[in-house]
mmCIF entry with sequence, helices, sheets and N, C-alpha, C, O atoms, coordinates in Angstrom:
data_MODEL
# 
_entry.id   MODEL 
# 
_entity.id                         1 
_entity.type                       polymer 
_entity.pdbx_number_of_molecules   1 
# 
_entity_poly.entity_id                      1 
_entity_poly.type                           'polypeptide(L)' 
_entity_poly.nstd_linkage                   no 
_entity_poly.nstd_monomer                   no 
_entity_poly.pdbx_seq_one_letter_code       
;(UNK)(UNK)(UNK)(UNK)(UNK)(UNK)(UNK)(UNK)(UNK)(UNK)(UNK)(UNK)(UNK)(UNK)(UNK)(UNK)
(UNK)(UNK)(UNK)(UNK)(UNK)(UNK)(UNK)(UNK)(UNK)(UNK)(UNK)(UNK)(UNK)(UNK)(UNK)(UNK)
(UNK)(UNK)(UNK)(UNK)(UNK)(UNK)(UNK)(UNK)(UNK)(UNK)(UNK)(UNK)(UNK)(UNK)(UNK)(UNK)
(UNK)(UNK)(UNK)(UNK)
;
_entity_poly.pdbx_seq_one_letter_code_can   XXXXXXXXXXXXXXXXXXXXXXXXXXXXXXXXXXXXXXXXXXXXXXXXXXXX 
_entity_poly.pdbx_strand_id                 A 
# 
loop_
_entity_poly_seq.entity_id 
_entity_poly_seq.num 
_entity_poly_seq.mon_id 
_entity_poly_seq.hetero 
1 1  UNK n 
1 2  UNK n 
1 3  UNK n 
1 4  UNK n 
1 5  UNK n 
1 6  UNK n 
1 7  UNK n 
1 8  UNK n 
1 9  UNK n 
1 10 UNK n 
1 11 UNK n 
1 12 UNK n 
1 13 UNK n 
1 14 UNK n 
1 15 UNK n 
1 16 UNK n 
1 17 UNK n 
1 18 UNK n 
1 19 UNK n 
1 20 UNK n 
1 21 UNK n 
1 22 UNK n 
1 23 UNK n 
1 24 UNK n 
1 25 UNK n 
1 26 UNK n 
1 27 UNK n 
1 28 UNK n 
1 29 UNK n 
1 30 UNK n 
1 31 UNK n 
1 32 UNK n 
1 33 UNK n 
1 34 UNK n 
1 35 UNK n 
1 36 UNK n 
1 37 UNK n 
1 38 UNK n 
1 39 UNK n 
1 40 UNK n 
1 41 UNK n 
1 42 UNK n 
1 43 UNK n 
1 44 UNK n 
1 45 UNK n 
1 46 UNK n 
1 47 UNK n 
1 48 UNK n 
1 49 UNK n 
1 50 UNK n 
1 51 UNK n 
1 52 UNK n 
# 
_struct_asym.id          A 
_struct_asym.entity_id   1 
# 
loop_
_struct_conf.conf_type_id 
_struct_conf.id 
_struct_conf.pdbx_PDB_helix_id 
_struct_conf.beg_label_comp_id 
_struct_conf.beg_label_asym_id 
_struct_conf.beg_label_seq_id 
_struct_conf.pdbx_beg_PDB_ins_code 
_struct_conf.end_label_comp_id 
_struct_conf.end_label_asym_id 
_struct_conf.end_label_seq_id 
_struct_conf.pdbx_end_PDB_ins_code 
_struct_conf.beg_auth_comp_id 
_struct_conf.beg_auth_asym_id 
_struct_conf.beg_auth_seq_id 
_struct_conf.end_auth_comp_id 
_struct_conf.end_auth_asym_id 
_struct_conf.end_auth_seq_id 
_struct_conf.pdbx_PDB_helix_class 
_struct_conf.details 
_struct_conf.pdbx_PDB_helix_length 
HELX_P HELX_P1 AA1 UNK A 3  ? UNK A 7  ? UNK A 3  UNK A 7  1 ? 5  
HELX_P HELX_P2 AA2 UNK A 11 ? UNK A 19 ? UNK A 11 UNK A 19 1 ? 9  
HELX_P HELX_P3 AA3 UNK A 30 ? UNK A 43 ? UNK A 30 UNK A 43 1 ? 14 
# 
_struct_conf_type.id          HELX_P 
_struct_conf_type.criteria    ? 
_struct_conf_type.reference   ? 
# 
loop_
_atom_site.group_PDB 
_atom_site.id 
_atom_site.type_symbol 
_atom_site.label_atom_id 
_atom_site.label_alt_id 
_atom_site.label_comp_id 
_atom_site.label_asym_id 
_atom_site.label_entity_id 
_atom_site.label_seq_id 
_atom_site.pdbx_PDB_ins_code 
_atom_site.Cartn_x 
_atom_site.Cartn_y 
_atom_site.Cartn_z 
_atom_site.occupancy 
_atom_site.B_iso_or_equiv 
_atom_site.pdbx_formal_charge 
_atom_site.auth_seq_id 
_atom_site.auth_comp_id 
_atom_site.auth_asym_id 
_atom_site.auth_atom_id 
_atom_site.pdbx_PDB_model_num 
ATOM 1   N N  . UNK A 1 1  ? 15.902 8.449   -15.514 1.00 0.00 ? 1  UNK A N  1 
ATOM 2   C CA . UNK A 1 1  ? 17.231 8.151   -15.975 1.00 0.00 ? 1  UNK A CA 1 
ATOM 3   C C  . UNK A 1 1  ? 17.478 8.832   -17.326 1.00 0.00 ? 1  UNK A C  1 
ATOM 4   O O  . UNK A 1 1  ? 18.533 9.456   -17.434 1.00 0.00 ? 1  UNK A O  1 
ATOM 5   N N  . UNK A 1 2  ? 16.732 8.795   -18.254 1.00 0.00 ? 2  UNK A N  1 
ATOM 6   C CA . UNK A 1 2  ? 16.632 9.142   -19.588 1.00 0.00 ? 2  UNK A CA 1 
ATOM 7   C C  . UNK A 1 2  ? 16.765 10.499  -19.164 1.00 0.00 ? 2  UNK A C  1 
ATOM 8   O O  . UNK A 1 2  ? 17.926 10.863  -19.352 1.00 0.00 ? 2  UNK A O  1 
ATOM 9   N N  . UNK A 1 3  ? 15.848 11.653  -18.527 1.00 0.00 ? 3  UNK A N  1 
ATOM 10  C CA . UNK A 1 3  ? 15.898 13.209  -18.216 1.00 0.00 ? 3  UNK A CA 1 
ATOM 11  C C  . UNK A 1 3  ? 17.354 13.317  -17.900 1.00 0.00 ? 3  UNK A C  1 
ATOM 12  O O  . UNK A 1 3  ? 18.032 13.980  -18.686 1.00 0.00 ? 3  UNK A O  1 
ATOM 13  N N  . UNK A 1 4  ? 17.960 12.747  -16.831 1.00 0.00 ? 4  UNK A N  1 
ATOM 14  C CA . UNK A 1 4  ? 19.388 13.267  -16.295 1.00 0.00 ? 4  UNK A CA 1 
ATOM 15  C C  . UNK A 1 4  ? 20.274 12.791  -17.009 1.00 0.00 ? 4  UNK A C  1 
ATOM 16  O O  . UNK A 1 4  ? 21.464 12.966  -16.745 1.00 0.00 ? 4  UNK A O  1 
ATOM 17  N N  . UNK A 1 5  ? 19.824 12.039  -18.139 1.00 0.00 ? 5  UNK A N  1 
ATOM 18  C CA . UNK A 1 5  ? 21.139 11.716  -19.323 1.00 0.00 ? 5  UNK A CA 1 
ATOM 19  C C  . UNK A 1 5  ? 21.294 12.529  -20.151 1.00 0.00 ? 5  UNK A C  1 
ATOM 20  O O  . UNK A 1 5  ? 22.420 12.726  -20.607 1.00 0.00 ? 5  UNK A O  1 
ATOM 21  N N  . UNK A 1 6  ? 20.319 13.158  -20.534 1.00 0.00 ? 6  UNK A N  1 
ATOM 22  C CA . UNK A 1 6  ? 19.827 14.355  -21.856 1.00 0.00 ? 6  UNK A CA 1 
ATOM 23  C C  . UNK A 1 6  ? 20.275 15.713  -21.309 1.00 0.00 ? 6  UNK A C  1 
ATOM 24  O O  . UNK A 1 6  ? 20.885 16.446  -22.088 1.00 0.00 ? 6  UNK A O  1 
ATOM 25  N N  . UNK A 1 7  ? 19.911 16.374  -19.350 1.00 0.00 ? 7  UNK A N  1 
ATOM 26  C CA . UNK A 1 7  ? 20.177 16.977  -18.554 1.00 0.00 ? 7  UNK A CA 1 
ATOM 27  C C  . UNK A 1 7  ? 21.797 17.165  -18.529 1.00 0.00 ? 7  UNK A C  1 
ATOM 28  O O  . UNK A 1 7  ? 22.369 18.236  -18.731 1.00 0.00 ? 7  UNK A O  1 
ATOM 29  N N  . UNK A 1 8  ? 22.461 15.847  -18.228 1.00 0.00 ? 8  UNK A N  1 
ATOM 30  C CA . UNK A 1 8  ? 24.179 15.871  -17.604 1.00 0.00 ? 8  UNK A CA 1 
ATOM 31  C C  . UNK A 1 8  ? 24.368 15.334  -19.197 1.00 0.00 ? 8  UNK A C  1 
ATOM 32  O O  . UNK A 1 8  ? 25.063 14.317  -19.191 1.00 0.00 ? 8  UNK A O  1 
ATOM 33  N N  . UNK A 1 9  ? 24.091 15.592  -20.096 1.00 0.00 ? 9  UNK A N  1 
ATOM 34  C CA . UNK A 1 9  ? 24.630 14.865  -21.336 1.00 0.00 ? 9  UNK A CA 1 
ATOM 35  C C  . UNK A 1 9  ? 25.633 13.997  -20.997 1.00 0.00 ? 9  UNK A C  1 
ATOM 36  O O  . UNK A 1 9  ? 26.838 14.246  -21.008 1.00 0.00 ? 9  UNK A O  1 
ATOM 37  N N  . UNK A 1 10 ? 25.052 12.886  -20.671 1.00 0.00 ? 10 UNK A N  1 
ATOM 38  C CA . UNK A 1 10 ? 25.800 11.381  -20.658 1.00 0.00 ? 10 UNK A CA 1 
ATOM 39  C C  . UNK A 1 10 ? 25.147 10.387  -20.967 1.00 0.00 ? 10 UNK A C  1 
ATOM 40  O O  . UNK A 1 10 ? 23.993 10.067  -20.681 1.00 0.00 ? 10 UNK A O  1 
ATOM 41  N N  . UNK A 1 11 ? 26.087 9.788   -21.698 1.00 0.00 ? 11 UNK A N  1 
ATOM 42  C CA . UNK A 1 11 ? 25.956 8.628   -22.948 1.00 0.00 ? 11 UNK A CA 1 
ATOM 43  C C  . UNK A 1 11 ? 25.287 7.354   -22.100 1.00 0.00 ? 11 UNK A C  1 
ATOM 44  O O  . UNK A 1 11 ? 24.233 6.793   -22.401 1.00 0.00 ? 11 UNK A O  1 
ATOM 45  N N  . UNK A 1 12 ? 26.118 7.043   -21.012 1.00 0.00 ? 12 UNK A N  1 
ATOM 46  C CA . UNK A 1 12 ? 25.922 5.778   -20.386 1.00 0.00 ? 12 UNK A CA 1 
ATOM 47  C C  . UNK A 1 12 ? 24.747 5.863   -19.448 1.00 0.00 ? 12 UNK A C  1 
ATOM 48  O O  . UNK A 1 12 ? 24.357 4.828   -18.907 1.00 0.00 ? 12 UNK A O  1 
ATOM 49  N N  . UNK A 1 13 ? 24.008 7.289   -19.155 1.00 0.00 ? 13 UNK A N  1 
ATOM 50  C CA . UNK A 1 13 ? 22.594 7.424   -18.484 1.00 0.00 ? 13 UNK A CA 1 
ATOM 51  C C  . UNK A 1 13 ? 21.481 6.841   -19.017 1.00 0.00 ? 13 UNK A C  1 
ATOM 52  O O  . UNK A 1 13 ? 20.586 6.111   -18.591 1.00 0.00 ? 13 UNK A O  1 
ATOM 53  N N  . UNK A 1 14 ? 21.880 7.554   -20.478 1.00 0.00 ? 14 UNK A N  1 
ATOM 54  C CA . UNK A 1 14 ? 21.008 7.209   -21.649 1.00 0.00 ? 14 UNK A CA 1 
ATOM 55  C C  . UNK A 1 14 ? 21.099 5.652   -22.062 1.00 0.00 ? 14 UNK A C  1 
ATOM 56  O O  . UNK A 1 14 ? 20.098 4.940   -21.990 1.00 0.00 ? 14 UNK A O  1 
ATOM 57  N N  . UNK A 1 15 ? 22.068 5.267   -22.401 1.00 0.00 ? 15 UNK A N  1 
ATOM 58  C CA . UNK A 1 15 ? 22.283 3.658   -22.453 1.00 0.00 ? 15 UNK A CA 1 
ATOM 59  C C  . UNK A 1 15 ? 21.225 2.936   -21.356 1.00 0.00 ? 15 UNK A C  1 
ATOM 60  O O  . UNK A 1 15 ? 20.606 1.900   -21.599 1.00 0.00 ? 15 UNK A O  1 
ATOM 61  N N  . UNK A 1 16 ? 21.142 3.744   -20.027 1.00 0.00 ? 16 UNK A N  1 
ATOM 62  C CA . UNK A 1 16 ? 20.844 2.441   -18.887 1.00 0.00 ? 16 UNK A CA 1 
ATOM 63  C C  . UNK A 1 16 ? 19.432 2.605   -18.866 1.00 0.00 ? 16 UNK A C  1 
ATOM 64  O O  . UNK A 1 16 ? 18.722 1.653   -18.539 1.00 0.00 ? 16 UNK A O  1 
ATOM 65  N N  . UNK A 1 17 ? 18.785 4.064   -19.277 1.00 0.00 ? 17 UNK A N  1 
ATOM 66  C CA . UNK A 1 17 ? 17.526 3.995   -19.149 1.00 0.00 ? 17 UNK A CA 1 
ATOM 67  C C  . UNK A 1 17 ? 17.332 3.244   -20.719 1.00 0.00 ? 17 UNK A C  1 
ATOM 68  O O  . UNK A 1 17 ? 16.342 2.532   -20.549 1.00 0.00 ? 17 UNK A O  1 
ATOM 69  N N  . UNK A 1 18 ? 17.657 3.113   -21.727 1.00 0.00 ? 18 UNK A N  1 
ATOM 70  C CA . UNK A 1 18 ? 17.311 2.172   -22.356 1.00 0.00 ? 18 UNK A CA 1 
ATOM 71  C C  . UNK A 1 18 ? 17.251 0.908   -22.219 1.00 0.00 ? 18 UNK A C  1 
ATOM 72  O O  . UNK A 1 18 ? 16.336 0.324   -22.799 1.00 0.00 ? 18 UNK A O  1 
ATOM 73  N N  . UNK A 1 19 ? 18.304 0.068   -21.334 1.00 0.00 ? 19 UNK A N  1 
ATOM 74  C CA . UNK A 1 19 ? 17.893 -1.100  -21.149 1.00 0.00 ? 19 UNK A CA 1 
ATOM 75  C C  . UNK A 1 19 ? 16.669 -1.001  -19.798 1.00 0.00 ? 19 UNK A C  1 
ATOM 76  O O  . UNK A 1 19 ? 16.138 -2.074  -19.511 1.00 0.00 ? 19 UNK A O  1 
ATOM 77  N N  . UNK A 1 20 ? 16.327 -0.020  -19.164 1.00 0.00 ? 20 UNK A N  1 
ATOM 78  C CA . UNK A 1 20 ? 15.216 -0.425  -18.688 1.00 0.00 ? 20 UNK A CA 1 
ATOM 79  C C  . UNK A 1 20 ? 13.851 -0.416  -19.547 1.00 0.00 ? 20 UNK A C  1 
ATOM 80  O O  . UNK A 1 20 ? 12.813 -0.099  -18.964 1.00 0.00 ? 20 UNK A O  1 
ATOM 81  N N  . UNK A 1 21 ? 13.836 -0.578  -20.204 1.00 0.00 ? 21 UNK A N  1 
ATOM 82  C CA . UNK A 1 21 ? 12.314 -0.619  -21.298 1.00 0.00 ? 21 UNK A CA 1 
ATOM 83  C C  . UNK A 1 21 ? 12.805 -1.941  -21.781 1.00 0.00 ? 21 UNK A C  1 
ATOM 84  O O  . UNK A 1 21 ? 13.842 -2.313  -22.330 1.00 0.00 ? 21 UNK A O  1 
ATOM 85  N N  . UNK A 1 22 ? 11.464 -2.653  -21.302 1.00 0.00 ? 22 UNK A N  1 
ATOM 86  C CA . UNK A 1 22 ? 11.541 -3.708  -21.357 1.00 0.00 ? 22 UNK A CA 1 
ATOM 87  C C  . UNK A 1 22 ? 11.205 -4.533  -22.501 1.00 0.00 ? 22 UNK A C  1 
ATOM 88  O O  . UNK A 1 22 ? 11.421 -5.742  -22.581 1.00 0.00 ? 22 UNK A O  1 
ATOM 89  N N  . UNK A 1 23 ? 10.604 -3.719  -23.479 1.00 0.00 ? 23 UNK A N  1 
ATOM 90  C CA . UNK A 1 23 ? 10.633 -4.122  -24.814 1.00 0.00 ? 23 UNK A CA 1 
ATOM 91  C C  . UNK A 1 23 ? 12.019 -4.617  -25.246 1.00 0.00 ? 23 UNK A C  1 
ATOM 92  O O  . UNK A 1 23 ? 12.452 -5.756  -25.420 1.00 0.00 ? 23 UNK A O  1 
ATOM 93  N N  . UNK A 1 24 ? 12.768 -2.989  -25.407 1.00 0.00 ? 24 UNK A N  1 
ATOM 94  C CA . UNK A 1 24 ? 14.478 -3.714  -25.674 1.00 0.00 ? 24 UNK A CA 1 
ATOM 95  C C  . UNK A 1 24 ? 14.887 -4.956  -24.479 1.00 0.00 ? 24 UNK A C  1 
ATOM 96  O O  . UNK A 1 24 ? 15.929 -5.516  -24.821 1.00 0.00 ? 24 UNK A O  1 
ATOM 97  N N  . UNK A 1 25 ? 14.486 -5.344  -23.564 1.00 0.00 ? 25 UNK A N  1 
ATOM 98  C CA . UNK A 1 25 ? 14.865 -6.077  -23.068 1.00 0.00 ? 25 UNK A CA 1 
ATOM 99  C C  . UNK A 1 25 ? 14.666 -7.330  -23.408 1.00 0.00 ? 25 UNK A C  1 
ATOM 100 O O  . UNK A 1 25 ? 15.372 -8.303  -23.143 1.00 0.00 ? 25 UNK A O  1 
ATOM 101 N N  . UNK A 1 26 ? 13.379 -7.263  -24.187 1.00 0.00 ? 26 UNK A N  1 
ATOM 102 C CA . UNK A 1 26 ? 13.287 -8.688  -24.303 1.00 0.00 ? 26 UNK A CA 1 
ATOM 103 C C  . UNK A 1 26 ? 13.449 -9.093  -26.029 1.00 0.00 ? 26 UNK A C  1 
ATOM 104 O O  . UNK A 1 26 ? 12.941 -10.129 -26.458 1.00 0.00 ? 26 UNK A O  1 
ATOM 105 N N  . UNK A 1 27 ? 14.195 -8.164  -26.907 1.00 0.00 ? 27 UNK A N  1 
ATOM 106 C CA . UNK A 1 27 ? 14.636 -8.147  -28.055 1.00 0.00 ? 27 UNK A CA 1 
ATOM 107 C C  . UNK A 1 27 ? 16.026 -8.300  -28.213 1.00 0.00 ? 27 UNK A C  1 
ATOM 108 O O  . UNK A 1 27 ? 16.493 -9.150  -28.971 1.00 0.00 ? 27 UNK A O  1 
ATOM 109 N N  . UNK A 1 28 ? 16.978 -7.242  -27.294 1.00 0.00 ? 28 UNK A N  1 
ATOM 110 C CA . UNK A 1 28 ? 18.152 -7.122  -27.400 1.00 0.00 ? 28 UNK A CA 1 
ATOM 111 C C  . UNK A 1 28 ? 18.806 -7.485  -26.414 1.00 0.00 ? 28 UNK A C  1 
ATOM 112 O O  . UNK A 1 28 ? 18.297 -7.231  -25.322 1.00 0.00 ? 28 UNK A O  1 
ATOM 113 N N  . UNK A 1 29 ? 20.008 -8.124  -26.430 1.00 0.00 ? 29 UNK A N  1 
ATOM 114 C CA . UNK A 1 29 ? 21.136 -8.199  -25.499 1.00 0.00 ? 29 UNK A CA 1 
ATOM 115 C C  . UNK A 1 29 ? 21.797 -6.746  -25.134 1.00 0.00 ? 29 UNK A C  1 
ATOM 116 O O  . UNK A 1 29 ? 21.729 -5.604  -25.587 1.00 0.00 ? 29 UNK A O  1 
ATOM 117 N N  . UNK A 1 30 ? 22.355 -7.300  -24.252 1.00 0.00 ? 30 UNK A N  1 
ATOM 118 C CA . UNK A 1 30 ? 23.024 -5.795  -23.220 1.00 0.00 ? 30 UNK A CA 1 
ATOM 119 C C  . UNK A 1 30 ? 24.347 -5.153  -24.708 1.00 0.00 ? 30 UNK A C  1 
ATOM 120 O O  . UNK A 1 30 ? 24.490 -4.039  -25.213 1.00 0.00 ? 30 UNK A O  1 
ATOM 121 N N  . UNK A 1 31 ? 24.894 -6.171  -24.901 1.00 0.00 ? 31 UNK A N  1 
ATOM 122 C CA . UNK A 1 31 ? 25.697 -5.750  -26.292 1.00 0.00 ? 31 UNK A CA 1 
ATOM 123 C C  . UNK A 1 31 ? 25.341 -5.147  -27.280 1.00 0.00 ? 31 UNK A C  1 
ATOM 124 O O  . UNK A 1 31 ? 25.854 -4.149  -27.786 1.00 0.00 ? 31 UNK A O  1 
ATOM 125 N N  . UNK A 1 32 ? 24.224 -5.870  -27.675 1.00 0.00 ? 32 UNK A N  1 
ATOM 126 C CA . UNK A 1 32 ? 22.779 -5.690  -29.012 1.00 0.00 ? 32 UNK A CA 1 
ATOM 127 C C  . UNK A 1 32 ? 22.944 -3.816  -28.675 1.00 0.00 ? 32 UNK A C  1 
ATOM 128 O O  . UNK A 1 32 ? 23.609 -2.891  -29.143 1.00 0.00 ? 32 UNK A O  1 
ATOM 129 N N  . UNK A 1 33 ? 21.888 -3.997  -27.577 1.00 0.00 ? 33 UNK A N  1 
ATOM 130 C CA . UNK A 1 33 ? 21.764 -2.672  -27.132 1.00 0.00 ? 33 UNK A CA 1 
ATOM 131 C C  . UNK A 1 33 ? 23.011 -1.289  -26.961 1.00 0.00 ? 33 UNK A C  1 
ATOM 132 O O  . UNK A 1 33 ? 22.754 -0.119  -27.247 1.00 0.00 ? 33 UNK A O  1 
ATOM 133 N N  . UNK A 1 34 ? 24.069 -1.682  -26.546 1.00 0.00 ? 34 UNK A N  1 
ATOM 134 C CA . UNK A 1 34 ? 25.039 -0.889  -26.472 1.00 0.00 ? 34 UNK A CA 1 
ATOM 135 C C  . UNK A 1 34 ? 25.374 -0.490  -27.609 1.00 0.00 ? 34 UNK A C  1 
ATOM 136 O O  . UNK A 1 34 ? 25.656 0.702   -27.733 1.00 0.00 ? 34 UNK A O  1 
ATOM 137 N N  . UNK A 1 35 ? 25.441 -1.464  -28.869 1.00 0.00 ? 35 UNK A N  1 
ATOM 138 C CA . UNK A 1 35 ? 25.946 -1.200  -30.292 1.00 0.00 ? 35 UNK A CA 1 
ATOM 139 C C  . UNK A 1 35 ? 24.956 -0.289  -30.794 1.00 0.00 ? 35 UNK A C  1 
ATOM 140 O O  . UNK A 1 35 ? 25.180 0.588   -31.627 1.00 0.00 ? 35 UNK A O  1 
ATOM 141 N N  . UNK A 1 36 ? 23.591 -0.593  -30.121 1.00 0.00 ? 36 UNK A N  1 
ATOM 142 C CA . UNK A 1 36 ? 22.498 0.031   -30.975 1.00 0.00 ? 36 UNK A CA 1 
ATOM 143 C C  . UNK A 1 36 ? 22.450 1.680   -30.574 1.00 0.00 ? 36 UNK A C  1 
ATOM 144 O O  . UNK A 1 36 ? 22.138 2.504   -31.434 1.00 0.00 ? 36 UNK A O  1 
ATOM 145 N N  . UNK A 1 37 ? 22.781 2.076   -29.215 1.00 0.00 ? 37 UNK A N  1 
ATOM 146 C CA . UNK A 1 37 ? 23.096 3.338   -28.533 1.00 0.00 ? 37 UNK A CA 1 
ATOM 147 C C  . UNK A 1 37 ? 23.809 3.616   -29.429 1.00 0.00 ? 37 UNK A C  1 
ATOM 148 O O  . UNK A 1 37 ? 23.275 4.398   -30.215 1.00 0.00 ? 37 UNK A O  1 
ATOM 149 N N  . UNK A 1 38 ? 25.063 3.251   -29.749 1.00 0.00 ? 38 UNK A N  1 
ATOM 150 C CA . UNK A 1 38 ? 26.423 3.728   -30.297 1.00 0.00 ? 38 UNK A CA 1 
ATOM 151 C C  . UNK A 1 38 ? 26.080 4.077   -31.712 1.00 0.00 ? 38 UNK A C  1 
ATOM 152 O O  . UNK A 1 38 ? 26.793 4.878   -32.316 1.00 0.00 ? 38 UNK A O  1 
ATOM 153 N N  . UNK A 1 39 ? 24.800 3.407   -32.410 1.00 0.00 ? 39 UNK A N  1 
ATOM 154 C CA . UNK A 1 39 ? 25.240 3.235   -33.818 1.00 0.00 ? 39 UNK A CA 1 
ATOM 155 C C  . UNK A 1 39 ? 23.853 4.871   -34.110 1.00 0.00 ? 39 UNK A C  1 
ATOM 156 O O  . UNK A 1 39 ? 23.809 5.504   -35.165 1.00 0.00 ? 39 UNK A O  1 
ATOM 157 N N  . UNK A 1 40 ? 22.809 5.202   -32.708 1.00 0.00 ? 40 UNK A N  1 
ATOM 158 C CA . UNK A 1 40 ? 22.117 6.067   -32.793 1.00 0.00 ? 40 UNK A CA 1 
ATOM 159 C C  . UNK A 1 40 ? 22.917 7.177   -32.423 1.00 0.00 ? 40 UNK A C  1 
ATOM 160 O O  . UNK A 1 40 ? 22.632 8.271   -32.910 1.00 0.00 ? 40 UNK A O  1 
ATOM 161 N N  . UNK A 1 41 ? 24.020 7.058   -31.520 1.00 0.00 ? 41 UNK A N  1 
ATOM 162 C CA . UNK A 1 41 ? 24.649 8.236   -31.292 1.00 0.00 ? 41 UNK A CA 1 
ATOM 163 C C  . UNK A 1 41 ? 25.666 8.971   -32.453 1.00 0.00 ? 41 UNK A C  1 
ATOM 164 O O  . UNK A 1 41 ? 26.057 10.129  -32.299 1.00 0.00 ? 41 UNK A O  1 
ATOM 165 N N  . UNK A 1 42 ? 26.103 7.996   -33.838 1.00 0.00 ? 42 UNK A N  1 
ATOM 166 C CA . UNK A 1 42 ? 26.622 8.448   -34.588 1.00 0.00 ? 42 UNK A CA 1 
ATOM 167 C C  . UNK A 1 42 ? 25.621 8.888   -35.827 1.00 0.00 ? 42 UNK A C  1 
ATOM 168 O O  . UNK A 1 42 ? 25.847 9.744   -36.682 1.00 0.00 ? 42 UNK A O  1 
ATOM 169 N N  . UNK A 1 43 ? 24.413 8.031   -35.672 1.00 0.00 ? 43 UNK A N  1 
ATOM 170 C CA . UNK A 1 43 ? 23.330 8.990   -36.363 1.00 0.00 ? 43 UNK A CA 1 
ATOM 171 C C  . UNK A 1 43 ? 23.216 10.754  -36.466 1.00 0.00 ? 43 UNK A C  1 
ATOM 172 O O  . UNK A 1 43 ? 23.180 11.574  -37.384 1.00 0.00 ? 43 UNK A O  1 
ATOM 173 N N  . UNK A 1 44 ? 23.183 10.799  -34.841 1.00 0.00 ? 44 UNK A N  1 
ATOM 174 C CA . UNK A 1 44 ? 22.352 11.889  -34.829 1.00 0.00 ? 44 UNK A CA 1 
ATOM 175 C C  . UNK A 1 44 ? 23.812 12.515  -34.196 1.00 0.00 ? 44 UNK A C  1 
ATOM 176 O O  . UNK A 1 44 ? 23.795 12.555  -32.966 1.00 0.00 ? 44 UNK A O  1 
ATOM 177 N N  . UNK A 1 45 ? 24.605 12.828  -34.596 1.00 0.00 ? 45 UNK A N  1 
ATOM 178 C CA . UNK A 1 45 ? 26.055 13.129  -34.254 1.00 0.00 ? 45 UNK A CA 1 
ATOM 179 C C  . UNK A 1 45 ? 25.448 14.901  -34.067 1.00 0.00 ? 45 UNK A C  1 
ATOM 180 O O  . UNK A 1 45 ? 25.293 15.467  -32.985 1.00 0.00 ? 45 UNK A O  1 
ATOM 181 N N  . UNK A 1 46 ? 25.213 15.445  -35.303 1.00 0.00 ? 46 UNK A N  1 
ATOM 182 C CA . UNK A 1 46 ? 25.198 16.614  -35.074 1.00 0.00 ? 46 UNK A CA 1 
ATOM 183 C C  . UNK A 1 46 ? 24.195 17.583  -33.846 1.00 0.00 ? 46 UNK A C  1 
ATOM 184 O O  . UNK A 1 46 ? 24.400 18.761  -33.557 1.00 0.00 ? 46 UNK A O  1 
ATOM 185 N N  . UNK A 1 47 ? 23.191 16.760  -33.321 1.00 0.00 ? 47 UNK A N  1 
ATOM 186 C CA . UNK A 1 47 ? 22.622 17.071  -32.040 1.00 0.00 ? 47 UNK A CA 1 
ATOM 187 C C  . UNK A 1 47 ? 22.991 15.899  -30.751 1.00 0.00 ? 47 UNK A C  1 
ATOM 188 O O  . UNK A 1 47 ? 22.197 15.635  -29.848 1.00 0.00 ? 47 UNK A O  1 
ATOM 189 N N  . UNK A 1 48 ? 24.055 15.424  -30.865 1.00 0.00 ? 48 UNK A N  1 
ATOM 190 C CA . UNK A 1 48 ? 24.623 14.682  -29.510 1.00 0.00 ? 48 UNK A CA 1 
ATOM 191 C C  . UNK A 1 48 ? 26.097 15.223  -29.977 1.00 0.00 ? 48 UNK A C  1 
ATOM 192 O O  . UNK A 1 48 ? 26.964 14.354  -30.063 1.00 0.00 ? 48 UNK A O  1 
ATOM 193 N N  . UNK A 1 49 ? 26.460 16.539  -30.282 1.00 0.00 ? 49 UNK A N  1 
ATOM 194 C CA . UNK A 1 49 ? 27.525 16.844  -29.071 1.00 0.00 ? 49 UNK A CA 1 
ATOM 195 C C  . UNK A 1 49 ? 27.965 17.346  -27.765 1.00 0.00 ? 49 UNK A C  1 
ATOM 196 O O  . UNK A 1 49 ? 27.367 18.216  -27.131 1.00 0.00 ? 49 UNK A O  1 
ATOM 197 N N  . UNK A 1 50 ? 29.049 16.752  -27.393 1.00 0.00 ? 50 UNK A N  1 
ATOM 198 C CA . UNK A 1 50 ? 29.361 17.093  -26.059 1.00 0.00 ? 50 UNK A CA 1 
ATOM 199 C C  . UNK A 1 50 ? 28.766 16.145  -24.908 1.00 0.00 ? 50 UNK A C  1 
ATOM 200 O O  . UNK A 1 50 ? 28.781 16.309  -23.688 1.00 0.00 ? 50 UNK A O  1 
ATOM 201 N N  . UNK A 1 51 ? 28.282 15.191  -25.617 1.00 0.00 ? 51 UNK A N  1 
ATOM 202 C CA . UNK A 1 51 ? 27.830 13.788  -24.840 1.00 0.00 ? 51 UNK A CA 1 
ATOM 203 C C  . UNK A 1 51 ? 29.159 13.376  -24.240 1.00 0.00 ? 51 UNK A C  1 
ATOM 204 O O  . UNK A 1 51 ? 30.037 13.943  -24.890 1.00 0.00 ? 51 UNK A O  1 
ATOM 205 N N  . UNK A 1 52 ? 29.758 12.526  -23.141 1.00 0.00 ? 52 UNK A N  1 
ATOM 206 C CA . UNK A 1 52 ? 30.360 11.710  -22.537 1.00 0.00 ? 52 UNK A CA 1 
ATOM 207 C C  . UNK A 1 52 ? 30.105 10.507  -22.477 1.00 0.00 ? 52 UNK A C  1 
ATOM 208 O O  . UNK A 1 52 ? 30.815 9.758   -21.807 1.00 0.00 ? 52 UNK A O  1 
# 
């Protein structure tokens, strides 16, 4: 999931293979987690463009 998110640069691939690691699963909520995608995707802004 993670390869074909990085592959099709999409945001929400990447999101889903993160909630499968089950570490974040058993730390973060599905929200937790979404904010936490969102708040890494404005991190690293200048190598995630053209993400969807």
């Amino acid at each position: 999931m993670a390869v074909r998110g990085i592959v099709e640069k999409n945001k929400t691939k990447l999101f889903q293979a993160i909630l499968l690691d089950p570490l974040t699963g058993a730390m973060l909520t599905i929200e937790e987690t979404r904010n936490m995608v969102d708040e890494m995707f404005k991190a690293e802004k200048d190598y995630t463009k053209g993400y969807k």
